[in-house]
PADREN-635021 format. One record per residue: residue number from 1; residue in one letter; chain; x, z, y of N, C-alpha, C in turn. Coordinates in pm, whole numbers, always signed. Layout:
BEGIN
+-------+-------+------+--------+--------+---------+---------+--------+----------+--------+--------+---------+
! tivex ! vexfi ! kegu ! n_east !   n_up ! n_north ! ca_east !  ca_up ! ca_north ! c_east !   c_up ! c_north !
+-------+-------+------+--------+--------+---------+---------+--------+----------+--------+--------+---------+
!   NUM !     a !    A !      X !      Z !       Y !       X !      Z !        Y !      X !      Z !       Y !
...
+-------+-------+------+--------+--------+---------+---------+--------+----------+--------+--------+---------+
This chain:
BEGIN
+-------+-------+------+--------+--------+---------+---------+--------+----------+--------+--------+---------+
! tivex ! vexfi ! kegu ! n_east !   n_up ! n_north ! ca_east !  ca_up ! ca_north ! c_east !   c_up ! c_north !
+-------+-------+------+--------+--------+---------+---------+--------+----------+--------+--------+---------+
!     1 !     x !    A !    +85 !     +0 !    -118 !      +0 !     +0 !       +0 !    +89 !     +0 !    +124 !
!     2 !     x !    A !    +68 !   -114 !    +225 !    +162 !    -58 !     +355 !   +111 !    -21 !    +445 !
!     3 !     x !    A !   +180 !    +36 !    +543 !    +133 !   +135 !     +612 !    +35 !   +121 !    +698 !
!     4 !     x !    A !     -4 !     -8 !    +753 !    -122 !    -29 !     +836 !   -252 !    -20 !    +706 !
!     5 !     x !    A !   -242 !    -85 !    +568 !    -317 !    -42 !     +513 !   -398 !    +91 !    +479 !
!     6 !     x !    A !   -266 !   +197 !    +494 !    -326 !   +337 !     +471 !   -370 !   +379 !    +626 !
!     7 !     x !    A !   -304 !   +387 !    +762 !    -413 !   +413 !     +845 !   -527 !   +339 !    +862 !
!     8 !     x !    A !   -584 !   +194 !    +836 !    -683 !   +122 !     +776 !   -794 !   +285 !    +713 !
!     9 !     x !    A !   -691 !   +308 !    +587 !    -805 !   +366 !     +518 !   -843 !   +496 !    +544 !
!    10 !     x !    A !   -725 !   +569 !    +627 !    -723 !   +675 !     +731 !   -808 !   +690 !    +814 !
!    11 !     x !    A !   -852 !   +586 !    +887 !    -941 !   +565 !    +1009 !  -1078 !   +563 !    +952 !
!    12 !     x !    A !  -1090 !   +445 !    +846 !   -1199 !   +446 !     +744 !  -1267 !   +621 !    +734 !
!    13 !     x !    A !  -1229 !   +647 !    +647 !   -1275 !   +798 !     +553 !  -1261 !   +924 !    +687 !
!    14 !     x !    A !  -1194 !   +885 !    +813 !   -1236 !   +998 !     +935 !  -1346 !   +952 !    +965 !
!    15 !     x !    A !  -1353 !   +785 !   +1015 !   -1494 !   +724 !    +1075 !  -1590 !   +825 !   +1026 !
!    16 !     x !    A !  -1609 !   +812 !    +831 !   -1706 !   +862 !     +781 !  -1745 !   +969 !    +788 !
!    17 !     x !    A !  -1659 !  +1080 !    +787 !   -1633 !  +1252 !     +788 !  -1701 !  +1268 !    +930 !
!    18 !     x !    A !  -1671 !  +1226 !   +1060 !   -1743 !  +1237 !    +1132 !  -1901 !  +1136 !   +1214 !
!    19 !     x !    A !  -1926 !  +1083 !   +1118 !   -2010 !   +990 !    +1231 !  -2147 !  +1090 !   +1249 !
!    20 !     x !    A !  -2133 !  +1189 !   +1150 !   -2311 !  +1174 !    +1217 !  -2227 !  +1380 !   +1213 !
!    21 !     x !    A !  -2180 !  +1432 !   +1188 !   -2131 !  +1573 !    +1218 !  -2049 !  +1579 !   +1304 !
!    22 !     x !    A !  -2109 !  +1663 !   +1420 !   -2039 !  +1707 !    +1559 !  -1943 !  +1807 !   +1548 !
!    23 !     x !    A !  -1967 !  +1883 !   +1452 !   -1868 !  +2011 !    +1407 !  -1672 !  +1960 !   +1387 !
!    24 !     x !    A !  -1754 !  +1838 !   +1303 !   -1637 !  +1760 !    +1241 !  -1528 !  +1699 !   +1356 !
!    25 !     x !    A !  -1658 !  +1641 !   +1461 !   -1557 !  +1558 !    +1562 !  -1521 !  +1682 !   +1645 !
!    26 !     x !    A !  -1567 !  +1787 !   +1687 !   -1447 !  +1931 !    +1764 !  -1360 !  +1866 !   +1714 !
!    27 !     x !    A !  -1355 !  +1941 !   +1543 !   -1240 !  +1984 !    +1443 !  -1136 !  +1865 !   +1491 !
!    28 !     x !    A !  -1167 !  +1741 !   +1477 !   -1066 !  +1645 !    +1476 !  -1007 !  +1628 !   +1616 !
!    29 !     x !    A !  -1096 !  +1654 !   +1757 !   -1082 !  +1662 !    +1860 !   -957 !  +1798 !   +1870 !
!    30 !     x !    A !   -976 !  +1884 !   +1843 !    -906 !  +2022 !    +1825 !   -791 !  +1996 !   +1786 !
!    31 !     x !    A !   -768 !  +1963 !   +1671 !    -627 !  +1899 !    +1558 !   -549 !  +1796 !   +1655 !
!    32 !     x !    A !   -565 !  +1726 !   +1756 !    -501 !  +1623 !    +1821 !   -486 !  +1515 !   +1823 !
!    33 !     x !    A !   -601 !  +1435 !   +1759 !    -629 !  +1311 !    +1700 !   -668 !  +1176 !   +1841 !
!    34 !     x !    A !   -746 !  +1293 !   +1938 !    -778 !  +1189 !    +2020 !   -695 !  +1085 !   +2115 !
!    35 !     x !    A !   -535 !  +1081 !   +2113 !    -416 !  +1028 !    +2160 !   -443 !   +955 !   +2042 !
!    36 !     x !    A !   -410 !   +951 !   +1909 !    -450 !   +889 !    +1821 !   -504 !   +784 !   +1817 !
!    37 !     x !    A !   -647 !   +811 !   +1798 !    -762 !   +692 !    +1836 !   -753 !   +636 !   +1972 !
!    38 !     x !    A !   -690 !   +634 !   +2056 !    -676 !   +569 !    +2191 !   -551 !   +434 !   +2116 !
!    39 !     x !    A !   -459 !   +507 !   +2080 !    -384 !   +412 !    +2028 !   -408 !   +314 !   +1955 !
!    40 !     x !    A !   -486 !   +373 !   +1866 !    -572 !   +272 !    +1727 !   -689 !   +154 !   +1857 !
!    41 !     x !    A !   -763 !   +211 !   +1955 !    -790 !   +105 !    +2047 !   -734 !    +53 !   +2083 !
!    42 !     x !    A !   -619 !    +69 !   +2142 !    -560 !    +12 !    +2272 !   -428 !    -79 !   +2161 !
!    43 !     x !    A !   -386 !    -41 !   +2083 !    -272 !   -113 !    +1974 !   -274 !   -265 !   +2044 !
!    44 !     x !    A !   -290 !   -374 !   +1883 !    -250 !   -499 !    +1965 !   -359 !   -605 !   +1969 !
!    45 !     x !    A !   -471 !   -487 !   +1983 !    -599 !   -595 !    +2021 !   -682 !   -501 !   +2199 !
!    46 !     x !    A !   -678 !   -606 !   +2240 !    -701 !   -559 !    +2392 !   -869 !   -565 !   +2362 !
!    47 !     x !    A !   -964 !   -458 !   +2468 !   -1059 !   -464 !    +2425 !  -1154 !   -590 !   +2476 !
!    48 !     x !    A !  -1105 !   -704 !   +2583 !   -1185 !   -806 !    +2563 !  -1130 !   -886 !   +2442 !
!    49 !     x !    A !  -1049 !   -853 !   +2338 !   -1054 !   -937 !    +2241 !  -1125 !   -888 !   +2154 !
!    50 !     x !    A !  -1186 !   -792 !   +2129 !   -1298 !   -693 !    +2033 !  -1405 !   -737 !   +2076 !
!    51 !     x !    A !  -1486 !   -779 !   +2179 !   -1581 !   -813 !    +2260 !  -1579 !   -961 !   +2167 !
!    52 !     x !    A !  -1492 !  -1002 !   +2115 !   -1486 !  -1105 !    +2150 !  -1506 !  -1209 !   +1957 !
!    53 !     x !    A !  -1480 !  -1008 !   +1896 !   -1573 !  -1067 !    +1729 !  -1680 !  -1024 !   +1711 !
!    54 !     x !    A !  -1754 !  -1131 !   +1637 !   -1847 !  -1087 !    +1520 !  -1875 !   -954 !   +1402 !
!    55 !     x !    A !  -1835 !   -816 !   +1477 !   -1809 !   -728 !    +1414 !  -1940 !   -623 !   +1440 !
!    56 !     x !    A !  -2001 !   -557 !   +1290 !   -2080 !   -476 !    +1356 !  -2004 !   -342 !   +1312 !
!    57 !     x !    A !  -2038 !   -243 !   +1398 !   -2028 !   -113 !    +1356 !  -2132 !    -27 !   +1323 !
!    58 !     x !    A !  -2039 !    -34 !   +1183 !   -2165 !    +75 !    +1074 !  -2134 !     -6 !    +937 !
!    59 !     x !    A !  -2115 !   -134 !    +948 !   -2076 !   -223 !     +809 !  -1966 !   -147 !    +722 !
!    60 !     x !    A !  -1971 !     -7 !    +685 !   -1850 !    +44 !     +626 !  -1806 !    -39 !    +485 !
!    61 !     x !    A !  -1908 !   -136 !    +443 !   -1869 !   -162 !     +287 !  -1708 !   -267 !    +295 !
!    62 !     x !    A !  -1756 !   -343 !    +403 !   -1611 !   -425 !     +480 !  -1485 !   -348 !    +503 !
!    63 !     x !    A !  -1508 !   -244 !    +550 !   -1425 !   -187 !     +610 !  -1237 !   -215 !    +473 !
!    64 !     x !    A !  -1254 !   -122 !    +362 !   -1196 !   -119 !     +316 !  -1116 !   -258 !    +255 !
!    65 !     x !    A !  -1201 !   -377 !    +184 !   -1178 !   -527 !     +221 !  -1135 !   -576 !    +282 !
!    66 !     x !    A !  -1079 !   -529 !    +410 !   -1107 !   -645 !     +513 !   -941 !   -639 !    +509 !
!    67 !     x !    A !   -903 !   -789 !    +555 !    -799 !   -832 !     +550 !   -685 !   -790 !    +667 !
!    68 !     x !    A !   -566 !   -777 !    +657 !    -495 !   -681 !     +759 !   -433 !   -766 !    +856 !
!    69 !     x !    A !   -550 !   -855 !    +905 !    -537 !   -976 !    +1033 !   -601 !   -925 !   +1143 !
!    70 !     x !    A !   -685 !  -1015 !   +1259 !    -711 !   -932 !    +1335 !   -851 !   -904 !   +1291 !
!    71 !     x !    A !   -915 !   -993 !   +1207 !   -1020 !   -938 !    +1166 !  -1062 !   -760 !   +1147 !
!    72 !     x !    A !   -973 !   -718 !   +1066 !    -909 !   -570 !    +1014 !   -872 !   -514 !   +1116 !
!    73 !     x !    A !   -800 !   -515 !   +1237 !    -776 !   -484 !    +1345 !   -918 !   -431 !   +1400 !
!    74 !     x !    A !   -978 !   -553 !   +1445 !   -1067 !   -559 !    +1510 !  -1217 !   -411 !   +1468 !
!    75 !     x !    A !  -1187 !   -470 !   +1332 !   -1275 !   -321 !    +1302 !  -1264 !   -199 !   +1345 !
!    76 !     x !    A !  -1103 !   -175 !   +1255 !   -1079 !    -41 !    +1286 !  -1109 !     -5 !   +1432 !
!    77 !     x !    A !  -1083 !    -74 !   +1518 !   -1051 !    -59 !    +1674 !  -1135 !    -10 !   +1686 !
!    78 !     x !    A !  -1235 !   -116 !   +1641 !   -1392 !    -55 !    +1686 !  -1453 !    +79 !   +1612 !
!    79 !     x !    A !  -1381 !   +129 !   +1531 !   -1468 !   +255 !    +1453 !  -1356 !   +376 !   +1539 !
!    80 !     x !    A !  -1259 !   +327 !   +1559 !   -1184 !   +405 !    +1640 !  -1275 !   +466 !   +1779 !
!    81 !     x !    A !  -1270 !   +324 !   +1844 !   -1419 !   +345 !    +1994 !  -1491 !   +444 !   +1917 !
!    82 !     x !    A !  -1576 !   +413 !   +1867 !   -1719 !   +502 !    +1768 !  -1704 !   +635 !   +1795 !
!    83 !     x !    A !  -1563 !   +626 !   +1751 !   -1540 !   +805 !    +1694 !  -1547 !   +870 !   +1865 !
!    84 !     x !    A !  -1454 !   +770 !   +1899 !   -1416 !   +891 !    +2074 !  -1562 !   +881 !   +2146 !
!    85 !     x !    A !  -1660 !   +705 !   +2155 !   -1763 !   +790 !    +2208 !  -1845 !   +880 !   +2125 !
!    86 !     x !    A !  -1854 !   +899 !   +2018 !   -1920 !   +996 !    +1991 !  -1883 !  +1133 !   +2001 !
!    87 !     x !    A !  -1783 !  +1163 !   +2033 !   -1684 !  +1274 !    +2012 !  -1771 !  +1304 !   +2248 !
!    88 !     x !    A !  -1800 !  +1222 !   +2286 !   -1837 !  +1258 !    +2447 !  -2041 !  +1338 !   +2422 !
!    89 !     x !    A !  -2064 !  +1304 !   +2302 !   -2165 !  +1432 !    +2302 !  -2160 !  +1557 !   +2217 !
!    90 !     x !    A !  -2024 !  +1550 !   +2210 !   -1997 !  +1731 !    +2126 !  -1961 !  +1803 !   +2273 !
!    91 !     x !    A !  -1973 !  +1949 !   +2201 !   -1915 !  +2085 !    +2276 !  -1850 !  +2052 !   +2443 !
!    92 !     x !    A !  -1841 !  +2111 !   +2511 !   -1761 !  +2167 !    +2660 !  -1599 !  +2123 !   +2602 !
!    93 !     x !    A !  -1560 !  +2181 !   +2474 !   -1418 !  +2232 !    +2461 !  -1372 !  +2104 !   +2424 !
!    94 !     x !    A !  -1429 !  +1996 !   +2337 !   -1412 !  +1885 !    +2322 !  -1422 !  +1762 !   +2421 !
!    95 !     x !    A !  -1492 !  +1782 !   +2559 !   -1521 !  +1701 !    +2686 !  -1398 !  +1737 !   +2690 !
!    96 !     x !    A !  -1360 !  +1833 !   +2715 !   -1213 !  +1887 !    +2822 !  -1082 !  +1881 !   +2739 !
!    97 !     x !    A !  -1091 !  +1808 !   +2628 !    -953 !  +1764 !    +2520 !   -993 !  +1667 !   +2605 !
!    98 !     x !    A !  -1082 !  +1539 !   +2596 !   -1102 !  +1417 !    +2600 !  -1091 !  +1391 !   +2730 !
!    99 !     x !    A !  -1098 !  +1501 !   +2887 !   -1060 !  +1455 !    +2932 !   -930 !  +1448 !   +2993 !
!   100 !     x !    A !   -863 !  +1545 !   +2940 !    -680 !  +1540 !    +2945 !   -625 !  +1468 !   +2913 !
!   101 !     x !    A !   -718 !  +1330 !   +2807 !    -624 !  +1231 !    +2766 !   -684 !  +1093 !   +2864 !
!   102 !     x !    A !   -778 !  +1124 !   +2968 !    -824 !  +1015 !    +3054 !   -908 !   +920 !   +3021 !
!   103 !     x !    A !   -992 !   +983 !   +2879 !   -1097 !   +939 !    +2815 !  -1244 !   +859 !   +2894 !
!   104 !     x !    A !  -1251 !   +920 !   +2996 !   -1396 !   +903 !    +3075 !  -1319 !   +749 !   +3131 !
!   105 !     x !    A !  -1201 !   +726 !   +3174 !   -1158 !   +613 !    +3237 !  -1149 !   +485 !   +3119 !
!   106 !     x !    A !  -1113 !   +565 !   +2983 !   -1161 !   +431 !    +2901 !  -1260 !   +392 !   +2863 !
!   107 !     x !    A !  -1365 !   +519 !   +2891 !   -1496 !   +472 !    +2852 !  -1547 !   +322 !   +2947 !
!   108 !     x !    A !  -1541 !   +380 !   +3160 !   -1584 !   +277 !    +3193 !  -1486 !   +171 !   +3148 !
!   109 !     x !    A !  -1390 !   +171 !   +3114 !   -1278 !    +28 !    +3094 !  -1356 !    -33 !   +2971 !
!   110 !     x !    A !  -1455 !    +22 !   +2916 !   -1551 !    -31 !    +2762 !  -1629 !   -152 !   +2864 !
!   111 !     x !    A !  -1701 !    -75 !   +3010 !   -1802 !   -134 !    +3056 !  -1772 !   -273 !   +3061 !
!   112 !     x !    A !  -1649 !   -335 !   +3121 !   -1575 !   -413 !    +3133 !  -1594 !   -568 !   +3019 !
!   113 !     x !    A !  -1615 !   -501 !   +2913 !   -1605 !   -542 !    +2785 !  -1715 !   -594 !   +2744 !
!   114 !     x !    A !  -1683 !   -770 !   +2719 !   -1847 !   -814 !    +2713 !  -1913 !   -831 !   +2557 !
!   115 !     x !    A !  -1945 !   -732 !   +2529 !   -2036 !   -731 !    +2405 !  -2072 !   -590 !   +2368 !
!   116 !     x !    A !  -2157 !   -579 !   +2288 !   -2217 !   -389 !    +2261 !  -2148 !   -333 !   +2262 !
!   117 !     x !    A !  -2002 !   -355 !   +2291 !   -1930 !   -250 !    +2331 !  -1949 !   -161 !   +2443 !
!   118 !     x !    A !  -1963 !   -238 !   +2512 !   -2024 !   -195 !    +2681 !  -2136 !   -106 !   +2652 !
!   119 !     x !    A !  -2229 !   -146 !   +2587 !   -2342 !    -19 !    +2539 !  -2326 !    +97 !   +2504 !
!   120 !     x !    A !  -2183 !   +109 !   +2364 !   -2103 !   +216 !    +2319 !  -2074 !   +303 !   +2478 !
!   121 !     x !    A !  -1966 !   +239 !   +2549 !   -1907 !   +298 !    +2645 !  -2047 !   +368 !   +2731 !
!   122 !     x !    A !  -2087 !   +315 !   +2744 !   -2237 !   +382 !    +2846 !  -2287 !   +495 !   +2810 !
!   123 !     x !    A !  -2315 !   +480 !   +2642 !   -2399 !   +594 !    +2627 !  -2297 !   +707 !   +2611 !
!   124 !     x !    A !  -2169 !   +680 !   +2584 !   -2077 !   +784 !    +2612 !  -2058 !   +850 !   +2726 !
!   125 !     x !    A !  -2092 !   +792 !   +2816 !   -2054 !   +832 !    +3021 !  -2217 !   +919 !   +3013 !
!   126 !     x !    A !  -2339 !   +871 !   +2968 !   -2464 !   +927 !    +2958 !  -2489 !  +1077 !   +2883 !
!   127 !     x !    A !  -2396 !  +1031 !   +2709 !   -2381 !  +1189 !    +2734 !  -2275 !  +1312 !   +2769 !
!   128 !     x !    A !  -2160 !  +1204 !   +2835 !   -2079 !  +1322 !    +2889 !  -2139 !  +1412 !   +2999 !
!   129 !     x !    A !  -2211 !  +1332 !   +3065 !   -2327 !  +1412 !    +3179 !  -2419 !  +1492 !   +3125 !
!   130 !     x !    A !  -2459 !  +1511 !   +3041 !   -2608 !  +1554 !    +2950 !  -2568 !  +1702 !   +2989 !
+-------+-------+------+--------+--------+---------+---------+--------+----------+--------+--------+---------+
């Protein structure tokens, strides 16, 4: 397995652990992950090139399949996004990790971004206010 394969499957099996448990995204928020997932965005697909596939998020059966082009890129990137906006409607203590790493500025930099990504980023800025 090389190594983009195993964070591939790294990113995979966190996606899952947290998508729908808030407890989970603290925990991972807490541990120091969110520098992390900025990287896994920002790596070597810029986000108008994510805008710019045929990718849905939530298709986990792909996930593991998918070929380590930008196709595979492109996913992860995007389950990467997922995690941090979802990680903007947990706890006080988790806003204030996310925003030491200048999180709220990548959210609007999502807006930017022409495809449901821009939606992602929104409802993240919507419930960082909540």
């Amino acid at each position: 397995m090389s190594e983009q394969e195993a964070r591939n499957m790294a990113l995979y099996i966190l996606f899952n652990l947290c998508r729908v448990f808030k407890p989970r995204q603290e925990l991972a928020a807490a541990a120091g992950l969110v520098p992390h997932l900025q990287a896994f965005c920002i790596g070597k697909s810029s986000l108008k090139e994510l805008g710019t596939h045929h990718i849905l998020v939530g298709v986990e059966a792909s996930l593991p399949m998918a070929d380590s082009g930008n196709r595979a890129r492109g996913v992860m990137s995007i389950s990467a996004i997922q995690i941090l906006c979802d990680m903007a409607a947990t706890g006080e203590a988790t806003r204030a990790i996310l925003w030491k790493h200048g999180i709220l500025e990548f959210f609007l930099d999502l807006l930017r971004t022409p495809s449901y990504i821009q939606t992602l980023g929104l409802q993240a800025i919507a419930n960082w206010y909540r």
